[in-house]
Structures are given as C-alpha cells and as structure tokens.
N, C-alpha and C positions, 0 to 999 in steps of 0.2 A: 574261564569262569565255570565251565562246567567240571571240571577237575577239580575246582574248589567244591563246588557243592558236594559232589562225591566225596569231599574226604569229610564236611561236617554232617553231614546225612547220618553215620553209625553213633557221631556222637548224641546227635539226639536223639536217637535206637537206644543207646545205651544209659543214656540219662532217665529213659521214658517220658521224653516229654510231649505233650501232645502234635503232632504233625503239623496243626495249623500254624506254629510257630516256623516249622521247618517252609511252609508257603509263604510266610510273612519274609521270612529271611531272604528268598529266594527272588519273591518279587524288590525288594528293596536294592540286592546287589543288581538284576537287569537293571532298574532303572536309575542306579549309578553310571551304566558304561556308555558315553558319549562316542556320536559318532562325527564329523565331521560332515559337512554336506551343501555345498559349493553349488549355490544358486545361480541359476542362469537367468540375470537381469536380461530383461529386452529394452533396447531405447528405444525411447517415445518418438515419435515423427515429428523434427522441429518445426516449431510454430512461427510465424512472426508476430510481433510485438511492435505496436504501433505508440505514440505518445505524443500527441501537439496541441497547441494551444493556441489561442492567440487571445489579445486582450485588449479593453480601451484606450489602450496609451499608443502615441508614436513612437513605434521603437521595431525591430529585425523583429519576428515571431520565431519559432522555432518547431519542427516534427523530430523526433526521435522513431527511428528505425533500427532493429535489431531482429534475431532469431534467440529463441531458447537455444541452451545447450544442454546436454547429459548431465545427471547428478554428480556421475565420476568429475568431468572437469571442473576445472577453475572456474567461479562464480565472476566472469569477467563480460562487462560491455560487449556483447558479440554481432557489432555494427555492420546494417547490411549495405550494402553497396548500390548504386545503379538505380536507383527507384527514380519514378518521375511523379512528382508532389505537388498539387496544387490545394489553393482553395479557391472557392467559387463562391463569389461575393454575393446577398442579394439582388443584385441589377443583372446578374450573369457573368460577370467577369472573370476569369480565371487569374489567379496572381501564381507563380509558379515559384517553387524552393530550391535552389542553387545548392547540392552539396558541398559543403567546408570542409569535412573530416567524414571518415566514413561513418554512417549510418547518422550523420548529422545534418539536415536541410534548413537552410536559411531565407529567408524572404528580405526583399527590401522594407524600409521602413513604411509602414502602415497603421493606422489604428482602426478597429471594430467601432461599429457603432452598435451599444444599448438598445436592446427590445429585436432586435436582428438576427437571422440564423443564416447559419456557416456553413458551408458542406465540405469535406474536407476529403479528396478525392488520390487516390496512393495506386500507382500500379508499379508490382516487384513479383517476380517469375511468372509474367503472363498474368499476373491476379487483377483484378480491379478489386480494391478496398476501398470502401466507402461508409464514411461517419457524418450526422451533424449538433451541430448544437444550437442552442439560441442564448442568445448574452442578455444576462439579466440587468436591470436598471440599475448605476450602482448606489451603492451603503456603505456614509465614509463613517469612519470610526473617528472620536470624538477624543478621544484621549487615553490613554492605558497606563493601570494602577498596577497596585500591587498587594497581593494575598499573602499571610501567611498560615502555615494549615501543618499541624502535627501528627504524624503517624507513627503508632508502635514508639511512644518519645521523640522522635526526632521533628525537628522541625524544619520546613522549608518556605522558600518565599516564590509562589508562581504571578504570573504578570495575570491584568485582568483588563479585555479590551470591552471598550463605553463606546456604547453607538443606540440612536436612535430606528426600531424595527419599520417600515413602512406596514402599513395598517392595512387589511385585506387581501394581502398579494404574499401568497406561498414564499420564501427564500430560504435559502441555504446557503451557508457561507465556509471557505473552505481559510486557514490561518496557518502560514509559513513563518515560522520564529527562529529568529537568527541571534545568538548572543556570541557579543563580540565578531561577528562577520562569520561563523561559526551555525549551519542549522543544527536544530536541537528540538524540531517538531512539526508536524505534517497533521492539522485536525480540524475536522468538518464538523459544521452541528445546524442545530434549522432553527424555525420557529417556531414549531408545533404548540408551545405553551407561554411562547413569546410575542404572538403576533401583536403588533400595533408600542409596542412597551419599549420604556428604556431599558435596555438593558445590558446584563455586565457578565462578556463568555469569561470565567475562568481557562485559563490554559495549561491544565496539570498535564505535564511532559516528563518522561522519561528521560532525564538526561543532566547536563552539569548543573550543580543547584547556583544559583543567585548569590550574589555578594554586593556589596558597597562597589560602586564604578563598575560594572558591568553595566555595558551598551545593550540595550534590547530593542529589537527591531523586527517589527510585525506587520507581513502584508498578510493585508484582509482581501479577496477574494469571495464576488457573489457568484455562485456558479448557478448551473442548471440543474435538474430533479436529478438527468441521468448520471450526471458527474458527481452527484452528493450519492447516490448508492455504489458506485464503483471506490468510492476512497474509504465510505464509513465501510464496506465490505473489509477493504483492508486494514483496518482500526481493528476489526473484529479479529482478524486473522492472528493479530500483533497481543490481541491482548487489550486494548486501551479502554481502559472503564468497566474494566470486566475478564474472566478468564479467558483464555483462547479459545477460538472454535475450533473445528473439524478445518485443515486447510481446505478450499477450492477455489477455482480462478473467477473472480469476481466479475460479475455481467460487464460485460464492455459494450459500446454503442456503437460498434466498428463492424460492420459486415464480412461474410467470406470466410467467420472462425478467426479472426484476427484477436489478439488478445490488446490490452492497452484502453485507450482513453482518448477521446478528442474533445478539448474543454474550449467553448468559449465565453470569457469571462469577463466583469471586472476586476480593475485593484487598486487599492488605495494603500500606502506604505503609511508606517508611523513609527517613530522613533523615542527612548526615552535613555536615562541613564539613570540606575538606579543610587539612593543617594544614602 
C-alpha cells in the first residue's frame, strides 16, 4: 500500500494538483484494506428451561425440562435428565411426574380445579425451582367463523373464535390452532376493551392460508395475568401485529433464574371445517 502511494504522490507533484486530493486518495485506499479478525465468542452459562402446565380436563399433565445450548450448536431439544417434579395441590398434596423420555415428566391422570392455585415445585442440580399459577374460571367459545381480509391484493381467509366475555373479571385468553392436525399459531389477547361483550378474536397467523375442507381446530385456553405477559412477550419478539422488538427473555414466573413458564389453565377445544 504504501509503495503505491509513493509511486502516485509525484504524479500529482507533477499534475499540480492540490495535495488535499492526494489525502483524499490516501484515505480511501486505507480504508479499502480489510483485515480479518476472529472473535473470540464466550458461551453463556446454560440455563434451564422449565415449561408445565396443567389444565381442567382429566387427562396425564405434562413439565418440560431442558437446558439452553450455544448458538454454535444445533437448535435441538436439549432434555434434561433426573429432576424430581411435583405440583402441590391446594389442600397440600404433592402429585409427583414420572419421567417418559428425557427431559419429559408425566403425571397420572388429574384435573385442576377453576379459581385454584398450583405450585409447581422442580429440583435439577441441587436447585429448588419453584412456580405458581392460579386457573382462571373457564370461557367456552361459542363457535368459529371465518374472515376474509386483503393485503397488498392478496387475499386470505383467517378463522374468527365467538365467545361471550364474563363481565367484571380481568381475562386473558391464550388460542392453539391446528389446521389439518398441523399447528399453525400460538396467540394470546385480553379484554381490556372487551370486558363484559360478545365478542369475535380474529386469528391472523402466519402460516398455511385456508382453502375449502380444511379442518380447523382451536383450543381456547383462559390463562393467568403472568402467563398472558410471558407469551404476548413472545408475539412481540416474533413480530405478531407489529414489528419485532429488541430479542430478550421474557419474565417467567419460575424462581432461581429459571427461564420457561408454569400455566395453569383452562381449555375448551372446537372444531370446524371450512366449506
């Protein structure tokens, strides 16, 4: 580099041209010359990742237990092993989760009762983790329609779930949609401007659009305050109804820095087929 400049330096002596061209030149080829420069990533200290529910139906409940991994690896289930999983009923009871698969715990068949809270108690390397929730009264859905709604020309057809709000009482409701046995959407929304009203959630999703005989199948889910800020967190992250935000890991109601979610819920399933 510098050998070049020495050989055009006389010619612009010889040209007469003003020198601040010869600084302009100068500066432009430095900051042409790339260097390479080989970051040294530090990996983060893996976290665990908590996720259980349990809901008002008789049915096995399920916790999900995992660890993060590095960005380098494969974005894979990294199920942890060995934990001991209970929840702890109202009355005091401890019901306790049998591992199936790693980082999968299964309870026998139970159902929550409505208006009740859950404590959902996890010890994994020495930790005690500890979450609760309270199960909200539930809000069955009434029947689901269908929208259609044009953007930039195209047009699509989203599903539209009818359910009456109960009147007074804060709710938030969280909608798993399944087309064709297939999810295809994960969205939470409240009542802030719905309370006491009939009313009709749209469910605009990202995802395969609607046709004639497609199965659509929608559990509606009443959850709790803390569970409607943990998922609408991650709506935000995704983008949904808006641009993405800044990533960060969304409040979780799980003690000890534990990342995850402990919900306990209603649900109501409904099904339609569009025609």
């Amino acid at each position: 580099m510098m050998n070049f400049l020495m050989t055009i330096i006389p010619f612009f002596q010889a040209s007469k041209l003003n020198y601040k061209l010869v600084i302009l030149v100068s500066l432009f080829l430095f900051s042409s010359c790339e260097k390479v420069i080989n970051l040294e990533l530090k990996k983060a200290e893996s976290v665990i990742v908590i996720e259980g529910s349990i809901s008002d139906q008789l049915e096995n409940q399920f916790v999900k237990i995992s660890k993060t991994t590095p960005f380098t690896e494969s974005n894979t289930f990294n199920g942890f092993k060995g934990a001991n999983v209970n929840i702890i009923t109202p009355g005091g009871m401890p019901l306790n989760f049998i591992e199936v698969s790693p980082g999968l715990y299964r309870s026998q068949r139970f159902k929550g009762t409505p208006g009740q809270t859950y404590k959902l108690e996890v010890l994994a390397d020495g930790k005690l983790y500890t979450a609760s929730s309270t199960m909200p009264l539930p809000v069955i859905p009434d029947s689901v329609g269908f929208k259609k709604l044009s953007f930039f020309g195209n047009a699509n057809i989203y599903p539209n779930v009818y359910y009456k709000d109960p009147s007074g009482v804060q709710n938030q409701y969280r909608y798993l949609v399944k087309i064709n046995n297939k999810y295809q959407a994960d969205i939470v929304s409240e009542d802030r401007f719905n309370d006491g009203n009939a009313v009709s959630d749209l469910i605009n999703y990202d995802g395969d659009d609607l046709k004639s005989g497609d199965i659509i199948t929608i559990e509606m889910q009443s959850i709790d305050r803390n569970v409607f800020k943990y998922y609408f967190a991650i709506s935000q992250i995704g983008g949904n109804g808006g641009p993405p935000v800044a990533p960060a890991n969304p409040n979780s109601n799980i003690s000890n820095g534990a990342l995850g979610i402990f919900s306990a819920h209603t649900k109501s399933t409904i099904s339609t087929v569009l025609k």
